[in-house]
C-alpha positions as CSV (number, residue, x, y, z in Angstrom):
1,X,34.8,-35.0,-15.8
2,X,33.6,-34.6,-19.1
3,X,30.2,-36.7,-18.5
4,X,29.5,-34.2,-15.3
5,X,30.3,-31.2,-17.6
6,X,27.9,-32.5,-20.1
7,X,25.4,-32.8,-17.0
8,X,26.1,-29.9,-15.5
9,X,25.1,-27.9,-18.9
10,X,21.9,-30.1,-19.7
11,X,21.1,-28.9,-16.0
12,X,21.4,-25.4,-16.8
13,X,19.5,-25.2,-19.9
14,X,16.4,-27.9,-18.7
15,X,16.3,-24.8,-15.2
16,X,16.1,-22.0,-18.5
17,X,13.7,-23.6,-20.3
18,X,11.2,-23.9,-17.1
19,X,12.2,-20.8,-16.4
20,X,10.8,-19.0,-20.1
21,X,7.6,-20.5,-19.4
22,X,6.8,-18.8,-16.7
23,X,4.8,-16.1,-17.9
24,X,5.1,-12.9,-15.6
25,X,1.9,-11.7,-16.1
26,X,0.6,-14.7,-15.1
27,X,3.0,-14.5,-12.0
28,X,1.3,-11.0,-11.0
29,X,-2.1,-12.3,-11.6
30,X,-1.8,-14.5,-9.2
31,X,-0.3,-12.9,-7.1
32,X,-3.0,-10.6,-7.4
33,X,-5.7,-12.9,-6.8
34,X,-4.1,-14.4,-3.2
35,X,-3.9,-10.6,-1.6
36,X,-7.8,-10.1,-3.3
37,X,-8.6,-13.2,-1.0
38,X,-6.5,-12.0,1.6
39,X,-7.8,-8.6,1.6
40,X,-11.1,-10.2,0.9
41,X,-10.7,-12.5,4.5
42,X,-9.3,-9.4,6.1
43,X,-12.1,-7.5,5.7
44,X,-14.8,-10.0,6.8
45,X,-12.8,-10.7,9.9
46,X,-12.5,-7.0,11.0
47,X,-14.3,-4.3,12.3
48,X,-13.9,-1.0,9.6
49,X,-14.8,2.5,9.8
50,X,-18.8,2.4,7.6
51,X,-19.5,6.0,7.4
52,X,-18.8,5.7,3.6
53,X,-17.3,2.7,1.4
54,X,-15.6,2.8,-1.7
55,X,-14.3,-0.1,-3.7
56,X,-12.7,-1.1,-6.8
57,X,-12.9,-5.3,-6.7
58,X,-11.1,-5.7,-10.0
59,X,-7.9,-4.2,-8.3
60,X,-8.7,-5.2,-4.8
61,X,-9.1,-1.4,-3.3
62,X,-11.0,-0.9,-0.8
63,X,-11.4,2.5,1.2
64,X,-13.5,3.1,4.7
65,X,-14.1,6.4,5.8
66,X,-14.5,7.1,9.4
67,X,-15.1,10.5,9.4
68,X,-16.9,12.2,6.3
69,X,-16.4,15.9,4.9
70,X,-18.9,17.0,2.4
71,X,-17.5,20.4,2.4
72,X,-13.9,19.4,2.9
73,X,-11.4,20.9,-0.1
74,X,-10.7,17.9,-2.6
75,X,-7.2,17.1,-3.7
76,X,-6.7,17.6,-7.5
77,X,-2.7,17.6,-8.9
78,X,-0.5,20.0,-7.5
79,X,-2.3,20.5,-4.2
80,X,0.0,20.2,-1.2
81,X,-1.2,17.8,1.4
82,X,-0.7,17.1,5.4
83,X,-1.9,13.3,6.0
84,X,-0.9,11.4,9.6
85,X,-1.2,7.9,8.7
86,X,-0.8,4.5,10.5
87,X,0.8,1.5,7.8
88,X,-0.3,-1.9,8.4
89,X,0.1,-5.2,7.5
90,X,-2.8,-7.5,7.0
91,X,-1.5,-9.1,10.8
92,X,-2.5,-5.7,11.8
93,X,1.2,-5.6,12.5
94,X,1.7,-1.4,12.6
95,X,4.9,-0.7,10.0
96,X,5.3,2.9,10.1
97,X,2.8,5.9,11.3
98,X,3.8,9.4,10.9
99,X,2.6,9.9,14.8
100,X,4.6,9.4,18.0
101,X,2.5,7.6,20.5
102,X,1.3,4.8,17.5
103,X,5.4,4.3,17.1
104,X,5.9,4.0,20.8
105,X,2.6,1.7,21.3
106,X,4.1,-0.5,18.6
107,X,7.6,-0.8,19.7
108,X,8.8,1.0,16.0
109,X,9.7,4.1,17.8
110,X,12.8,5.8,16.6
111,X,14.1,8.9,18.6
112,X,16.3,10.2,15.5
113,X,13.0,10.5,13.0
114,X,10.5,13.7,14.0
115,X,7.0,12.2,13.9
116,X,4.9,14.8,12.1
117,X,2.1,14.7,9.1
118,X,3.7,13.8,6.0
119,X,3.4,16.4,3.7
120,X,3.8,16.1,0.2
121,X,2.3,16.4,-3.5
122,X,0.4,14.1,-4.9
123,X,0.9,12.6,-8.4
124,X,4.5,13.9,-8.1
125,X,6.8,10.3,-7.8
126,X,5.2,9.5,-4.1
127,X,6.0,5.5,-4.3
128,X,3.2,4.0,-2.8
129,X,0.2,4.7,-5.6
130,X,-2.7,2.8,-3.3
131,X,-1.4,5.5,-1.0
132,X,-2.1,8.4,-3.3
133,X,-5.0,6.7,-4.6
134,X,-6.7,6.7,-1.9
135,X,-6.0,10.9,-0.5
136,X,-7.3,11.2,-3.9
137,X,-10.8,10.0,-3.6
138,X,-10.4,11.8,0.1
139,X,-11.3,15.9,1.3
140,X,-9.7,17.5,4.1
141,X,-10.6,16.5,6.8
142,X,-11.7,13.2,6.4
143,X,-10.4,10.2,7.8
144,X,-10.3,6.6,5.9
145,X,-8.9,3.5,6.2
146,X,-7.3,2.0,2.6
147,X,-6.1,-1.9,2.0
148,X,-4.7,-2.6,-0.9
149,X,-3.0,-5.4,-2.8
150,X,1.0,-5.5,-3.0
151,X,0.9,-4.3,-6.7
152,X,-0.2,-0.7,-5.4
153,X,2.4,-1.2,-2.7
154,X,5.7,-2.6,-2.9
155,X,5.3,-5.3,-5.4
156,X,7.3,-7.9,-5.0
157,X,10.3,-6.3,-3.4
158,X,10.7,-6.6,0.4
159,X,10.6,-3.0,2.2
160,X,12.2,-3.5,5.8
161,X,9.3,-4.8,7.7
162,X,7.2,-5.4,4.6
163,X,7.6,-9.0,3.1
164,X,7.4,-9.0,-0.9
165,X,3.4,-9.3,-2.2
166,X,2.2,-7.8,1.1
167,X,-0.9,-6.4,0.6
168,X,-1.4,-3.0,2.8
169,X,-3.5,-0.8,4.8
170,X,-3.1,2.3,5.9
171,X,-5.2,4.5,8.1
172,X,-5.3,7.9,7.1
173,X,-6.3,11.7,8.2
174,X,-6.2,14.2,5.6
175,X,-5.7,17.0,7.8
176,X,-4.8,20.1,5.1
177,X,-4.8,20.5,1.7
178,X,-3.0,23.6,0.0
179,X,-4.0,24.6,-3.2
180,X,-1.7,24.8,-5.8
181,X,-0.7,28.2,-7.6
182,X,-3.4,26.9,-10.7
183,X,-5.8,25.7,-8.4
């Protein structure tokens, strides 16, 4: 009993010691560097929106607009915005879309929610900051399509559908943006 005790502890603290070597920053980068190369494979194997392209390869943004608006109002902090939006996995899998029919088409359909734009304020505790990233680089009016690694997502936490270091995309129309009382 005594000799398994004795084991038992040396188990414990050989498991802590691999454990405090693992360096979490190392952890996230890479993480970081499989969605890149997901994203990366993603977007070489689909068709996107190319009316305009934005990127940002060190963070593994990317942003495709399919419908432009030079003259469109620009979101700046404490605007209100209206955004319909389709979430994706990188299986194209649809996880949530603020509009009925894309629920219903996608078997995600839940009579108790009201499908509507989301509306909300950017830069004010939204949780998804690829999300808000990306209606910030957008005008009203425009329409875009955003993928972006887990880190700008959900991290590492599973979200219902969404598996843990999921990279994301979401297709997204800015339909209205409300100035704010300083704007």
């Amino acid at each position: 009993m005594k000799y398994r005790l004795i084991l038992f502890a040396a188990l414990i603290l050989s498991a802590a010691s691999v454990v405090s070597c693992v360096d979490p920053d190392q952890s996230q980068e890479i993480i970081l560097n499989q969605n890149k190369a997901e994203i990366e494979t993603y977007i070489a194997d689909n068709t996107l929106p190319s009316a305009k392209e934005y990127s940002e390869e060190v963070e593994g943004f990317y942003m495709f607009w399919e419908v432009v608006n030079d003259g469109g109002k620009s979101v700046v902090l404490g605007d209100t915005v209206s955004v319909d939006y389709v979430g994706k996995l990188l299986t194209n899998a649809v996880f949530d879309t603020s509009i009925e029919q894309v629920a219903k088409d996608n078997n995600i359909y839940k009579s108790a929610r009201t499908y509507a734009p989301l509306k909300f304020r950017p830069g004010y505790n939204f949780a998804i900051v690829g999300f808000e990233f990306a209606i910030s680089l957008m005008k009203e009016g425009e329409k875009a399509t955003a993928i972006f690694p887990s880190r700008l997502g959900y991290g590492s936490q599973p979200n219902g559908d969404i598996p843990g270091n999921s990279p994301l995309i979401f297709e997204i129309d800015l339909q209205k943006v409300d100035k704010g009382p300083q704007n």
